[in-house]
VEXVEX-350978 format. One record per residue (C-alpha): residue in three letters; chain; x, y, z. Coordinates in pm, 1 decimal, padded with zeros to 6 digits. Example, Ala and Ser with C-alpha at 12.3 -4.5 7.8 and 13.67 -1.06 7.14 Angstrom:
aa / ch / xx / yy / zz
ALA / A / 01230.0 / -00450.0 / 00780.0
SER / A / 01367.0 / -00106.0 / 00714.0
end
This chain:
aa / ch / xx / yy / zz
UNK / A / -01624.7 / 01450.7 / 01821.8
UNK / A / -01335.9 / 01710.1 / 01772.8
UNK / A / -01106.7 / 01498.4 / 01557.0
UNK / A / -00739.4 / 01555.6 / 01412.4
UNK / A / -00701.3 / 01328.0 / 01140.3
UNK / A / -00336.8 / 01223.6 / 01066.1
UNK / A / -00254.6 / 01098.7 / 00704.9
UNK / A / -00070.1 / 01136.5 / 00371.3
UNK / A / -00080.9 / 00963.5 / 00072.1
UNK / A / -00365.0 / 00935.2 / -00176.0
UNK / A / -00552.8 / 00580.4 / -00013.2
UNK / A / -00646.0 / 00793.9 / 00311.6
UNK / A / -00779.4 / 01060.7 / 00097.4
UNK / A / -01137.4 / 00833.5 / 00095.6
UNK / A / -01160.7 / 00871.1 / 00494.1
UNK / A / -01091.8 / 01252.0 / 00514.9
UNK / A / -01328.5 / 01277.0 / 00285.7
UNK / A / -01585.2 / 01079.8 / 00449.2
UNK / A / -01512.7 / 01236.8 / 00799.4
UNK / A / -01551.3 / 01595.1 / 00691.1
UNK / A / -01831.9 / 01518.3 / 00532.4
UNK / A / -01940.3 / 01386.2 / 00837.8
UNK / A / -02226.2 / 01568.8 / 01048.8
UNK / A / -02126.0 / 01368.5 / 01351.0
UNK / A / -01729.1 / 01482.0 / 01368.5
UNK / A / -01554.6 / 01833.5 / 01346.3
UNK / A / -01223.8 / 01749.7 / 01178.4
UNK / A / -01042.0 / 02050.8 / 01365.2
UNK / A / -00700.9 / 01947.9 / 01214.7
UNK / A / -00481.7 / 01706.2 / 00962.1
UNK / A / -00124.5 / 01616.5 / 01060.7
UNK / A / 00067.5 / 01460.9 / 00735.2
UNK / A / 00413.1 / 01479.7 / 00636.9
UNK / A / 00645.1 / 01757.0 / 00570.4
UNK / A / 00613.7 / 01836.5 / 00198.3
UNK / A / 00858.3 / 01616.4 / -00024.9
UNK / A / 01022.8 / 01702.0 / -00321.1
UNK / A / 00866.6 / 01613.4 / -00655.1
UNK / A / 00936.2 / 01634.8 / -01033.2
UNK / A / 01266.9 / 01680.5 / -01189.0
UNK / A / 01319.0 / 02049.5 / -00995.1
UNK / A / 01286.0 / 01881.3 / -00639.0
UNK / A / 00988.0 / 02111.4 / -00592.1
UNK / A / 00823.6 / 02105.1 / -00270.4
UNK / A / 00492.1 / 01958.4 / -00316.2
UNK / A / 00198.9 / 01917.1 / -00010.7
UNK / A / 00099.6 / 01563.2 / 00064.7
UNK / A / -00209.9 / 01422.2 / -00087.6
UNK / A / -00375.2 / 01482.4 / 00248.3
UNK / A / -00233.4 / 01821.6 / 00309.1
UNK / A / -00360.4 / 01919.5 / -00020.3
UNK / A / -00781.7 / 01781.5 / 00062.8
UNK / A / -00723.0 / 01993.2 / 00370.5
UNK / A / -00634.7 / 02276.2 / 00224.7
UNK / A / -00868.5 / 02237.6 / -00007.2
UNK / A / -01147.1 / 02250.8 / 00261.0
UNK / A / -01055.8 / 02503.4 / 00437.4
UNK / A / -00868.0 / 02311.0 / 00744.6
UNK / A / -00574.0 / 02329.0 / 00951.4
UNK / A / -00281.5 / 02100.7 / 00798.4
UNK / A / 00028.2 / 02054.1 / 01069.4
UNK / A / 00318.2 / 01940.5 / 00890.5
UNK / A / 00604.1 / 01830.0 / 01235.9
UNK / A / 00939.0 / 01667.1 / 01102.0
UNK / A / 00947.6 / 01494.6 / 01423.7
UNK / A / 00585.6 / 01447.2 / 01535.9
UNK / A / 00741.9 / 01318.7 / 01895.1
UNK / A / 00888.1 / 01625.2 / 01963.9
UNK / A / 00817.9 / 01828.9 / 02269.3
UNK / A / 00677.1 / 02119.6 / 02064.5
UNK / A / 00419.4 / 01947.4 / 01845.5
UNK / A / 00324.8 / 01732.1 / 02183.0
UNK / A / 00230.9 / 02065.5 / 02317.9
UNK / A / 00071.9 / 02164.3 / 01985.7
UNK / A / -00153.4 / 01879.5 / 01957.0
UNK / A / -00271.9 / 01921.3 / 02378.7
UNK / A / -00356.9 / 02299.6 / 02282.5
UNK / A / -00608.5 / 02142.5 / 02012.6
UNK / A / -00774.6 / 01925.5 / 02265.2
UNK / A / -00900.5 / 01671.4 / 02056.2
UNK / A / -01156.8 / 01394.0 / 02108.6
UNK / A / -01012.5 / 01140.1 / 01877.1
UNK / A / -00686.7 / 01149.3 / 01624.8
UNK / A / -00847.6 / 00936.3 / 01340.8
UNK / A / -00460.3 / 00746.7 / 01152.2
UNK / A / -00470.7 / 00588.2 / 00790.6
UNK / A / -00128.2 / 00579.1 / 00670.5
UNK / A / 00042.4 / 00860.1 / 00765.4
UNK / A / 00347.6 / 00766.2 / 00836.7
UNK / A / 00555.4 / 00790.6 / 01157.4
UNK / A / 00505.2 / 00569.1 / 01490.1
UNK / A / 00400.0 / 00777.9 / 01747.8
UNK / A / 00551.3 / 00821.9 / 02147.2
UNK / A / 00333.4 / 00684.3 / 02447.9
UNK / A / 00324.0 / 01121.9 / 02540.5
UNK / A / 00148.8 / 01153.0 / 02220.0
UNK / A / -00068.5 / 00842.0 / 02236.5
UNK / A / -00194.8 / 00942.3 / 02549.0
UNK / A / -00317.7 / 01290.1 / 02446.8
UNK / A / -00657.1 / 01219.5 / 02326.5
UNK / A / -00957.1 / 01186.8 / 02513.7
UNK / A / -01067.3 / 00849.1 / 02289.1
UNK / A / -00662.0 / 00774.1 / 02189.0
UNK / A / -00607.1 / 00675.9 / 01808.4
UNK / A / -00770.6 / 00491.6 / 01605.8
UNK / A / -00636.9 / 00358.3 / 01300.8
UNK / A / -00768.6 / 00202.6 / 00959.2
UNK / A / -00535.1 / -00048.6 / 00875.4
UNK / A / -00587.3 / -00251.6 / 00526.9
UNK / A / -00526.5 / -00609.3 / 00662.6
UNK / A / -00733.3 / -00827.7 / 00918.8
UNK / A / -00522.3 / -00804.5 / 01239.2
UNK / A / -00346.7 / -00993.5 / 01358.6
UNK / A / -00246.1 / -01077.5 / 00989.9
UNK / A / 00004.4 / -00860.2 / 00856.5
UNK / A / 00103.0 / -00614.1 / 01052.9
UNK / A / 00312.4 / -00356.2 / 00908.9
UNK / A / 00373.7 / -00078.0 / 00659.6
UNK / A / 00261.1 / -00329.0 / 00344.6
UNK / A / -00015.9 / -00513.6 / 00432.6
UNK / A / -00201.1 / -00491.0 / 00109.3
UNK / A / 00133.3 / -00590.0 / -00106.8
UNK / A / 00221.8 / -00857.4 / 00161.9
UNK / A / -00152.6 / -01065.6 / 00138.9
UNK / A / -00112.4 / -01034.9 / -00270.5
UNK / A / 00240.4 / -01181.5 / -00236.6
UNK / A / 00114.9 / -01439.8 / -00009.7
UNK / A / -00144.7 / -01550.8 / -00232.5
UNK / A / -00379.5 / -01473.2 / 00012.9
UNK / A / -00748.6 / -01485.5 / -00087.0
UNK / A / -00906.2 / -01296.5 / 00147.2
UNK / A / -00793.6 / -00945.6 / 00293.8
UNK / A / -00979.4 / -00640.5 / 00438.1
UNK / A / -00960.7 / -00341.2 / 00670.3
UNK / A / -00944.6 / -00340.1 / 01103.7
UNK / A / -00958.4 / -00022.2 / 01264.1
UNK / A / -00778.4 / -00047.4 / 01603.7
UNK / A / -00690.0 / 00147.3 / 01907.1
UNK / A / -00309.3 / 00222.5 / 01841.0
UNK / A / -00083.0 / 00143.2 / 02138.2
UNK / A / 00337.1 / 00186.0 / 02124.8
UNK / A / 00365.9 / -00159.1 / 01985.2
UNK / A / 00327.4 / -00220.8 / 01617.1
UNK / A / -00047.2 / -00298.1 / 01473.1
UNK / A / -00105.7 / -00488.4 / 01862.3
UNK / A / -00403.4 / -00231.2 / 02014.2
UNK / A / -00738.0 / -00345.5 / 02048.4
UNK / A / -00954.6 / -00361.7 / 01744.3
UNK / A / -01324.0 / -00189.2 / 01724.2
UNK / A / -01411.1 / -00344.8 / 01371.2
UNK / A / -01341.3 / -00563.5 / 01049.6
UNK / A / -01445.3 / -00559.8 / 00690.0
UNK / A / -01357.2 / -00837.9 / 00433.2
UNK / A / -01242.4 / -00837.9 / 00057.6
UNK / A / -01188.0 / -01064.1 / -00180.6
UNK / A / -00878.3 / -01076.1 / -00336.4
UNK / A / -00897.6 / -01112.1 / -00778.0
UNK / A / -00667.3 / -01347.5 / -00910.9
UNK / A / -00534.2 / -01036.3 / -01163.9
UNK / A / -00529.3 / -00769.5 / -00852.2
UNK / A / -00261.7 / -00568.5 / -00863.8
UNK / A / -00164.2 / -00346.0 / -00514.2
UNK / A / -00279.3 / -00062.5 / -00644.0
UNK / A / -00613.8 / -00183.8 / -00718.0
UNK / A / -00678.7 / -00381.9 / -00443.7
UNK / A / -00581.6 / -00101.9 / -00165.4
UNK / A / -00782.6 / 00171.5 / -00371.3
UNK / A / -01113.6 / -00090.5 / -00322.5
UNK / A / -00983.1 / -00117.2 / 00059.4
UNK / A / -00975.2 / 00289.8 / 00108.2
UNK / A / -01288.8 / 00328.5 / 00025.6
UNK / A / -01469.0 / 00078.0 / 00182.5
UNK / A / -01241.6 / 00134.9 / 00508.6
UNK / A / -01368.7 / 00504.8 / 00493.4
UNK / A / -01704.5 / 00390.5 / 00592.4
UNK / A / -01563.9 / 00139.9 / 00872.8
UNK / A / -01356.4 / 00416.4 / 01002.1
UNK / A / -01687.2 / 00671.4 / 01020.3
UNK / A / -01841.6 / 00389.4 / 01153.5
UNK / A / -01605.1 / 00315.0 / 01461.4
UNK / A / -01569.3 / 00699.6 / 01558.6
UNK / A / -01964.8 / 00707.0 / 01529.8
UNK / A / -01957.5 / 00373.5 / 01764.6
UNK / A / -01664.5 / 00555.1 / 01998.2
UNK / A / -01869.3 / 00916.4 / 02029.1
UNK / A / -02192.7 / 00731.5 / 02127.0
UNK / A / -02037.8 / 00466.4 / 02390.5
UNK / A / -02172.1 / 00156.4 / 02200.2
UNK / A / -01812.8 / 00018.3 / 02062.0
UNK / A / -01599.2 / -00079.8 / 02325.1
UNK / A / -01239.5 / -00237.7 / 02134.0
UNK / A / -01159.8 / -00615.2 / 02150.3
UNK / A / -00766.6 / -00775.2 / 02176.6
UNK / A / -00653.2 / -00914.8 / 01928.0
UNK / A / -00595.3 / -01326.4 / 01919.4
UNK / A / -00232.2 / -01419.7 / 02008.3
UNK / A / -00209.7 / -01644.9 / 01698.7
UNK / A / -00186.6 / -01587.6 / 01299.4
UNK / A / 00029.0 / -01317.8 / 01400.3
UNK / A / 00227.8 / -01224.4 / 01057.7
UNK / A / 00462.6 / -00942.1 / 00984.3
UNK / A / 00430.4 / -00691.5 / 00656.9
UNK / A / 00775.4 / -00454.7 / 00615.4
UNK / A / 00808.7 / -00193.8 / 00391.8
UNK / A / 00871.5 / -00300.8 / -00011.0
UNK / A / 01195.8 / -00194.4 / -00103.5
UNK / A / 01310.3 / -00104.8 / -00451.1
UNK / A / 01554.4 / -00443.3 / -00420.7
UNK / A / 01294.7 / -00662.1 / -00331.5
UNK / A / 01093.9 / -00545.4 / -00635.7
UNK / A / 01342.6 / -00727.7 / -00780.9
UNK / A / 01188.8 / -01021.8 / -01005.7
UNK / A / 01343.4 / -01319.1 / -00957.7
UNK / A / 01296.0 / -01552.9 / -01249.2
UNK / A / 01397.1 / -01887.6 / -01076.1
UNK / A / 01075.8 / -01924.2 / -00796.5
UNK / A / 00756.0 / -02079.8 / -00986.8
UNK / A / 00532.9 / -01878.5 / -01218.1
UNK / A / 00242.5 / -01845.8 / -00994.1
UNK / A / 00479.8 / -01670.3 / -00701.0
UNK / A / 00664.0 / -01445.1 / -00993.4
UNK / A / 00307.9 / -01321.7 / -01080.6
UNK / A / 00177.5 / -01250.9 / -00760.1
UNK / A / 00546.8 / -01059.9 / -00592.1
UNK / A / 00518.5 / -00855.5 / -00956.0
UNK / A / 00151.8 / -00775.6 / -00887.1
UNK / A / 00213.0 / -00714.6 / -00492.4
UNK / A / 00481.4 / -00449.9 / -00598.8
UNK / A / 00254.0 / -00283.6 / -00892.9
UNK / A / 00209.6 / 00022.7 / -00927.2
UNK / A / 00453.3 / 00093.9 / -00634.7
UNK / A / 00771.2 / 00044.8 / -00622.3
UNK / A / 00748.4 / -00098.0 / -00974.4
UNK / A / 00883.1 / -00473.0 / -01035.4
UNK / A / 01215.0 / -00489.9 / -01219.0
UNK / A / 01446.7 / -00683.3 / -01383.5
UNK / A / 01778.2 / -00659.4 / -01547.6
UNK / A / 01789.2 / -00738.1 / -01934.3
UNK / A / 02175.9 / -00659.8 / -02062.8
UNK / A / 02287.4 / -00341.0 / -01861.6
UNK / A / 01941.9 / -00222.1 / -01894.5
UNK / A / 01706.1 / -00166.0 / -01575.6
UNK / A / 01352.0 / -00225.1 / -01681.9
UNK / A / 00996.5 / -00220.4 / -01485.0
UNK / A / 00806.6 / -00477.7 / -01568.2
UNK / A / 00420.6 / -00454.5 / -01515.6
UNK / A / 00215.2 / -00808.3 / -01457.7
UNK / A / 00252.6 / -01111.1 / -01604.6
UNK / A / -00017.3 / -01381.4 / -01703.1
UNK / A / 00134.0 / -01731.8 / -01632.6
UNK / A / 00157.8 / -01924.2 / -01993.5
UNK / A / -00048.6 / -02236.9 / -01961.1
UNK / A / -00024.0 / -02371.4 / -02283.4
UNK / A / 00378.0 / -02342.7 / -02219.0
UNK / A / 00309.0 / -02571.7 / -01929.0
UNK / A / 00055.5 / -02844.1 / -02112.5
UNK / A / 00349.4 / -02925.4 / -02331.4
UNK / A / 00597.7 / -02943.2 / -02102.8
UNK / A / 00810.2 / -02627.9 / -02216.9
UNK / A / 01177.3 / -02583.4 / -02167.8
UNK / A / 01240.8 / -02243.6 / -02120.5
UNK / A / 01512.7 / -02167.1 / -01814.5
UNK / A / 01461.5 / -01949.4 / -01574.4
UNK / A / 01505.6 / -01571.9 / -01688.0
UNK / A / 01537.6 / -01665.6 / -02086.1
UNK / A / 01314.0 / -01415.0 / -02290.7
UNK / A / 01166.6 / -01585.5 / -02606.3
UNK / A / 00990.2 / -01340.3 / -02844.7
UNK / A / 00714.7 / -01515.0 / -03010.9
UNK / A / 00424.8 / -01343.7 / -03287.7
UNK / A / 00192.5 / -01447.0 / -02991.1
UNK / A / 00358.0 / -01264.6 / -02728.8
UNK / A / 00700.6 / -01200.9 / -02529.8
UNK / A / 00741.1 / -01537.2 / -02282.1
UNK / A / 00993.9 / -01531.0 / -02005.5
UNK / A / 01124.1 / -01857.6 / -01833.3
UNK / A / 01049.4 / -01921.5 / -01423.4
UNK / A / 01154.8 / -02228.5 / -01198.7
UNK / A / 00816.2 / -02365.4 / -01363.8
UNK / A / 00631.9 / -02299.9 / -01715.4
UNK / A / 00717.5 / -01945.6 / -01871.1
UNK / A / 00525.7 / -01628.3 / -01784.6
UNK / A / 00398.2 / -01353.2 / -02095.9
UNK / A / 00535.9 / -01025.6 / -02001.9
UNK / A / 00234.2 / -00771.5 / -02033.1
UNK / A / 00422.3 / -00411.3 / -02028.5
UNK / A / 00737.4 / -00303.1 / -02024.4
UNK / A / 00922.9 / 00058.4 / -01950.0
UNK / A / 01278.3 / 00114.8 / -02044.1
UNK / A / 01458.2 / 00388.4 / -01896.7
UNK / A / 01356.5 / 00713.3 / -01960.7
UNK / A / 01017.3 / 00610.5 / -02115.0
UNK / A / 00646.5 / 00518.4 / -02067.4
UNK / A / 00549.0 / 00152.1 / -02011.8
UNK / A / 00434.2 / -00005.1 / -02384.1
UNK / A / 00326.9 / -00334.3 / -02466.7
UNK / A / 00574.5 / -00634.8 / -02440.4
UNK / A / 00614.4 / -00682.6 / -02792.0
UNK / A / 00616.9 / -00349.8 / -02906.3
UNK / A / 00931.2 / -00323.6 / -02645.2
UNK / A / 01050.6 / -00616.7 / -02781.7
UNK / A / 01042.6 / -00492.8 / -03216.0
UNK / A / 01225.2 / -00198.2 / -03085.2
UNK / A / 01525.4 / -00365.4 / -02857.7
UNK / A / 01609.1 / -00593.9 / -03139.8
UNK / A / 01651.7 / -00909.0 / -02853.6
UNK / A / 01891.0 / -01154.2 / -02939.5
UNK / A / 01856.4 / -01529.6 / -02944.3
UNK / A / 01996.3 / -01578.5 / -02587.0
UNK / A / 01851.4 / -01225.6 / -02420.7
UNK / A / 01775.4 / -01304.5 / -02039.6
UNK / A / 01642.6 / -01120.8 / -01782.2
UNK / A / 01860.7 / -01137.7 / -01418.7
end
């Protein structure tokens, strides 16, 4: 099939791969994001996905405002069979939608109906879900609703952070998603509704609620810190200082003797730095101050000379 496949950031690299790679599919096109500013000089820098295209030698269309009359009548002049969506990034008009022979189909790293949304990955971690995995799905106006063509499961590691757990999912979703245009092309995958129950919702991580906060039990600090690593980063305030914090193991031998520390109170110990939850403590694994590179807890901890009453808000 002609395809246009529509992406940006680096987890949908593993399907653009796999589809021009394919000998089944013609990827005649990628639509991604404008270019965004990076590095201190706001330079304009390509997408991940813009960047693979280039790279091969394809097409990369780059519309502000995908729904806009012009790029509708950009994408019809392509013709495509399929557009093949992994996070790229903007919902799409029912004019758009409609353009496509086959429609689009999307890889989305969740089992719909669970978690729909632009954070399924960070939401299931939060959740202390132990199961996840990837649904492609024929996209219709709603949100996550259309029809799905296939599932694949994944086990969820008690120390998974988001960033490891989606970078398993993109790669094993790459195959699903070759697999469902293959299915599409021949006739032999016809999509499925989705069950009206176990509907839940996934929104966007913002940088407030990577927030820690100290006061909810030490098994849900270490999971929202772990749903929220590498991206946005979780934080905490120590003084007037803004500091990411990186995951946490939860301090069972704090809890076996009944320890005391509040929520929030930071306890430097020759064994490690321990922080105080709603339950037992928590041992801070890396830290990054302002300005610097994450280090190890206690290395952080020599250097900011912590009082006897430091706490983290």
């Amino acid at each position: 099939m002609r395809i246009v496949f529509a992406g940006t950031p680096t987890p949908a690299l593993p399907s653009l791969q796999r589809l021009i790679d394919s000998p089944r599919h013609d990827v005649i096109a990628v639509l991604t994001r404008p270019d965004a500013a990076a590095g201190r000089r706001g330079t304009p820098t390509p997408s991940p996905v813009a960047a693979l295209a280039i790279e091969a030698g394809i097409p990369v269309l780059r519309p502000p405002r995908p729904n806009d009359p012009e790029f509708v009548a950009e994408l019809a002049a392509l013709a495509p069979d399929c557009c093949a969506v992994v996070a790229y990034g903007a919902l799409l008009s029912a004019e758009l939608l409609a353009l496509p022979t086959h429609g689009w189909v999307n890889l989305h790293f969740s089992l719909l109906p669970a978690w729909r949304g632009a954070a399924p990955v960070q939401a299931a971690i939060a959740a202390g879900d132990s199961v996840t995995g990837a649904t492609t799905f024929l996209i219709e106006p709603a949100l996550d609703t259309g029809p799905v063509y296939g599932i694949l499961t994944e086990t969820i590691r008690a120390s998974d952070t988001a960033g490891e757990l989606l970078d398993r999912l993109a790669h094993a979703g790459a195959g699903l998603l070759e697999a469902t245009l293959d299915g599409i092309a021949d006739g032999s995958l016809q999509p499925v509704p989705q069950p009206g129950d176990g509907v839940s919702i996934a929104p966007k991580i913002t940088v407030d609620s990577a927030r820690v906060r100290w006061d909810l039990p030490a098994h849900v600090v270490d999971r929202r810190i772990r749903s929220v690593t590498p991206d946005p980063g979780a934080w905490t305030m120590i003084g007037d200082l803004r500091v990411k914090i990186g995951p946490v193991t939860v301090d069972a031998a704090g809890e076996a003797v009944g320890d005391p520390l509040p929520p929030g109170r930071i306890q430097v110990q020759r064994a490690g730095v321990r922080v105080g939850t709603g339950t037992q403590a928590v041992v801070l694994g890396t830290v990054q101050p302002p300005g610097k590179k994450p280090m190890a807890a206690a290395d952080w901890a020599r250097g900011a000379r912590l009082g006897d009453e430091a706490v983290a808000s």
